[in-house]
N, C-alpha and C positions, 0 to 999 in steps of 0.2 A: 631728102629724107621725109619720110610721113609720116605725121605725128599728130595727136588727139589734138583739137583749141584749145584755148584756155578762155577766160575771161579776159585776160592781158592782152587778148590776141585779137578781141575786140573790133578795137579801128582800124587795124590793118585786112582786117576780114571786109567791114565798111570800104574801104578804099576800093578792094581789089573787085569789089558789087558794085561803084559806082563805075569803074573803069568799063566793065565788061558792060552792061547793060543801061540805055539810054532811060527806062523807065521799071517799074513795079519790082522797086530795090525794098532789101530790105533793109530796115531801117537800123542803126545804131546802138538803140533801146530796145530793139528786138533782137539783135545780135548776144548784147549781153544776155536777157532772159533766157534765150535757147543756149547759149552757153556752158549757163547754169542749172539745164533740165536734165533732170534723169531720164527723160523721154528722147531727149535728140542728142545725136553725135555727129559731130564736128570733127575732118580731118583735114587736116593742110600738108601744103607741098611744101617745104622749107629750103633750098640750096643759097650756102653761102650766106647766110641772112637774109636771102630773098622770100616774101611770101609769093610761090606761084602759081598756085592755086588752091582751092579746099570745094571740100564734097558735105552734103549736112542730109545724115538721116533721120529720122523722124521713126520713134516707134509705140506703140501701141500697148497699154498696160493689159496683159494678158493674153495678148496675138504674140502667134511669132512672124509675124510680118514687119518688114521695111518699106520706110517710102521715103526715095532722094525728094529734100525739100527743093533742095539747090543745089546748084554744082559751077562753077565757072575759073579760069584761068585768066592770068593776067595778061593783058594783049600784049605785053613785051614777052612770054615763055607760049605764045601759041604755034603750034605744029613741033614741039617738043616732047608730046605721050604724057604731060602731066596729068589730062581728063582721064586716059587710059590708066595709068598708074593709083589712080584714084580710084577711079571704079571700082578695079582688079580689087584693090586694100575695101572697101568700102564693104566689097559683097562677103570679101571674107570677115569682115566684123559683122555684117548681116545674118551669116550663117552662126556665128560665135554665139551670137544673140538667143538665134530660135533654138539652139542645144539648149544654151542656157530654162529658156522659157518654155521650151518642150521637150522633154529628155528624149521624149521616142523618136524625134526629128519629123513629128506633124504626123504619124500614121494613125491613122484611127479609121478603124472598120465599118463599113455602112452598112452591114448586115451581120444577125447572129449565126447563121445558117444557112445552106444553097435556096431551100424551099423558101425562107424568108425573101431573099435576092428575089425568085423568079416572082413571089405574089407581089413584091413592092416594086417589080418595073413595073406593074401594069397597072398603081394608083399614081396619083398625081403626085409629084416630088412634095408637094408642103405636108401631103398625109403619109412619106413613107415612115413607118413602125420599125424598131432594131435598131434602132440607129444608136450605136454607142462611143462612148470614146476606148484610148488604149485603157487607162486606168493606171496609168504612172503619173497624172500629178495627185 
């Protein structure tokens, strides 16, 4: 089952980042603070009590963009689809996300007009003019 971290879930998060990787872990004290952010989310694999694995996104106040901070499984549940199952769950709380923070789901128009379009290929992208957003936030 895959389910949000918690705080409680903490050292077991710790553990399964020491197991997996020999070095630039993250640390315990930092487990709890992202834990606790409204910026990242934390999902883990849970069977039977087991934790085996968890994925941590990281997201951006007013982007609707994602970025996996980390992601590892426990060398006792590897080649069992836990990183996959994660991902899968992961991207779809990614996309939960950018609705959430974008209702248009990120369109926004780069020009007002066709003739706008053809005169702003031909200046340098940091001077194109038109440039708007959808106007739904």
């Amino acid at each position: 089952m895959i389910r949000p971290a918690t705080t409680s879930d903490a050292a077991a998060l710790a553990t399964i980042e020491h197991a997996s990787f020999a070095g630039d872990r993250v640390s315990r004290r930092s487990w709890r603070h992202l834990l606790g952010s409204a910026s990242a989310l934390t999902l883990l694999d849970e069977q039977d009590g087991a934790l085996r694995g968890y994925i941590m996104l990281l997201f951006r106040a007013g982007l609707s963009v994602a970025r996996v901070y980390t992601i590892a499984t426990h060398p006792d549940f590897l080649g069992q689809g836990v990183a996959a199952a994660l991902l899968l769950r992961a991207e779809q709380a990614a996309l939960a996300h950018r609705r959430q923070a974008n209702p248009c789901n990120g369109f926004s128009p780069a020009f007002s007009s066709p003739r706008d379009t053809a005169a702003s290929s031909r200046r340098s992208p940091r001077r194109r003019r038109g440039r708007r957003g959808c106007g739904c936030s």
